[in-house]
N, C-alpha and C positions, 0 to 999 in steps of 0.2 A: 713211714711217711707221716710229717704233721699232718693231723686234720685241718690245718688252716690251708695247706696246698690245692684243695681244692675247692677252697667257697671262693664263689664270684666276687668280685669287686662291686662294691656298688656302684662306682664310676661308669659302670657299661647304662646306668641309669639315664644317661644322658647323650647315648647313642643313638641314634635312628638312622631308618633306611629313607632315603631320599629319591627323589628322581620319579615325579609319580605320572604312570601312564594311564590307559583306560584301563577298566578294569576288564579281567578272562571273562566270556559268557561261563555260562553256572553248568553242571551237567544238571541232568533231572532228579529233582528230590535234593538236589545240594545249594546250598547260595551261592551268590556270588563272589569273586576275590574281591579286594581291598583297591580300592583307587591308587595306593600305593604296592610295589611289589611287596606279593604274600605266597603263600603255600597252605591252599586250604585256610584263609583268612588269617593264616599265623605271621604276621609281618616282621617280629624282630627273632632270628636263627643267626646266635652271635657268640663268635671266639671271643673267650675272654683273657687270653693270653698267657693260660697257664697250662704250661706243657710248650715242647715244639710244634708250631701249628701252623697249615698254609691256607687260608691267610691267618697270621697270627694274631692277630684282633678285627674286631665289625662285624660288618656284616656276612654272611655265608653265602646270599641270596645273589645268580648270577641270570643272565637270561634265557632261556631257549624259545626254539620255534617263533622266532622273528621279536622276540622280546611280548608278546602277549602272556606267556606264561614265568615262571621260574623254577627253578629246581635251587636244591644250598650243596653244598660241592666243599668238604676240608679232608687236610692232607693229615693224618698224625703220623710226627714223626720221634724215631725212637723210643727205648723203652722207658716209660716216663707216666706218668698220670698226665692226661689230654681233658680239656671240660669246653665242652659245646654247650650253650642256653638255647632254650625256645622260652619265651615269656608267654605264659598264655590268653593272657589277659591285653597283650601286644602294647604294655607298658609296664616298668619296675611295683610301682604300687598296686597293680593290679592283682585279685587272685579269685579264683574260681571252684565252685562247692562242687565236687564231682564226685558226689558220695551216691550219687544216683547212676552213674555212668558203669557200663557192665566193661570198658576199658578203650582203646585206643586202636586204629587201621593205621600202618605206620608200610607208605611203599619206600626203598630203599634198598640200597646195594652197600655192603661192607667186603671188605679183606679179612677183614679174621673178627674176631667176638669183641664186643665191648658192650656196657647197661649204660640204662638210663636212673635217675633216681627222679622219684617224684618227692619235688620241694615247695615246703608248705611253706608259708609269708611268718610264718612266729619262728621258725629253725630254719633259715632260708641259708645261713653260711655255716661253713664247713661240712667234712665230706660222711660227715655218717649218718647217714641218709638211707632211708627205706629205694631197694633197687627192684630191678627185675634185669635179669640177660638179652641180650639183645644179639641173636646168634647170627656167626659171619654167611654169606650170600656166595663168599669164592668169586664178589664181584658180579655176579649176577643181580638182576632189577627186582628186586619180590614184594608183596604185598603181604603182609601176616599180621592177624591180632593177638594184640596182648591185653591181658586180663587183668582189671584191676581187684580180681578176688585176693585177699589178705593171701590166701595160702601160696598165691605168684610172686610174692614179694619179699624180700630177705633181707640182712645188713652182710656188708660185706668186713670181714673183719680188720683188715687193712687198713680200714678206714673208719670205723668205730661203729657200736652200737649206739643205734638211734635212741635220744633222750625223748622222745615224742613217741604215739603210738600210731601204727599206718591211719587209724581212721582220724586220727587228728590232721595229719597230711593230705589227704584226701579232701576233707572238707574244705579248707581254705590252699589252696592249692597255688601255687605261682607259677611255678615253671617246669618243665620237663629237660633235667640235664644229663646229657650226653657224658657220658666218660671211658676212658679206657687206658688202657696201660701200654701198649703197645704201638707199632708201627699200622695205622690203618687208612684204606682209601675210600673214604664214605660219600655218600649220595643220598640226599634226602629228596622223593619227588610227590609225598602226600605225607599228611599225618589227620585222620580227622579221629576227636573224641566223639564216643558216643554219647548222643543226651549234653553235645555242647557244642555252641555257633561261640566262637571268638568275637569281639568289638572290633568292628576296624578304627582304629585311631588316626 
């Protein structure tokens, strides 16, 4: 597989989620969501239309429990490289130092295994990127942390070793991308970093 298969376009740059309602009350110790829909103050969870994907571009973000909240909801289909973005920074030039961060609560339901790569703003496209596994649920809702210690972190070789080193990616961080090679049915319903409040934009 090229490594170009899997860097994002930059064109999703210019994507937003629209339609903005009040925002969710906060639980205790957490802030508030975003005026606009967010998940855990992460407002843009967007297909970027590489791979078979449902939906196969935008947004992810759908509504529940009477639209006060959201959940992101994508289909991967066949076997194929799939790339889901979360921007963290909740815009393309955005990026965030999470070099202090002991790593990420990520609630969510999958079908079978797929990683994330954490992408730094200086190596932001293509696919050899520092990972971590993101194990399947059987479709089940679960809540599990993952650790941003180096030694949880790997390249995947399919997709090349990373030119950058994990604590360069860490520090100026952009986004958290979703990928995987298979058929899978995911649900995202939290992600909060530790040691990081997102901008609502």
């Amino acid at each position: 597989m090229r490594k170009t298969t899997v860097a994002v376009a930059l064109s999703l740059g210019m994507l937003a989620v629209s339609a903005p309602v009040a925002p969710a009350a906060a639980a205790p110790g957490h802030p508030r969501e975003c005026a606009t829909p967010s998940i855990d103050r992460l407002q843009q969870w967007l297909a970027s239309g590489e791979g078979t994907t449902v939906p196969a571009t935008g947004s992810l973000l759908v509504p529940v429990r009477g639209g006060a909240r959201y959940t992101a909801k994508v289909t991967f289909l066949n076997d194929e490289w799939h790339v889901v973005v979360v921007w963290l920074g909740n815009e393309f030039e955005a990026e965030a130092d999470l070099s202090e961060s002991a790593g990420f609560r990520l609630t969510y339901s999958a079908t079978d295994d797929l990683y994330v790569q954490l992408r730094p703003a200086s190596h932001w496209s293509g696919g050899a990127q520092w990972v971590t596994r993101i194990p399947s649920t059987h479709g089940r809702m679960v809540t599990r942390f993952f650790s941003f210690r180096p030694q949880a972190w790997t390249a995947l070789p399919e997709l090349g070793t990373p030119a950058h080193s994990f604590e360069s990616a860490i520090s100026e961080a952009r986004g958290l991308v979703f990928v995987g090679k298979t058929a899978n049915e995911l649900e995202f319903r939290g992600l909060r970093v530790n040691r990081y409040t997102p901008p609502c934009r």
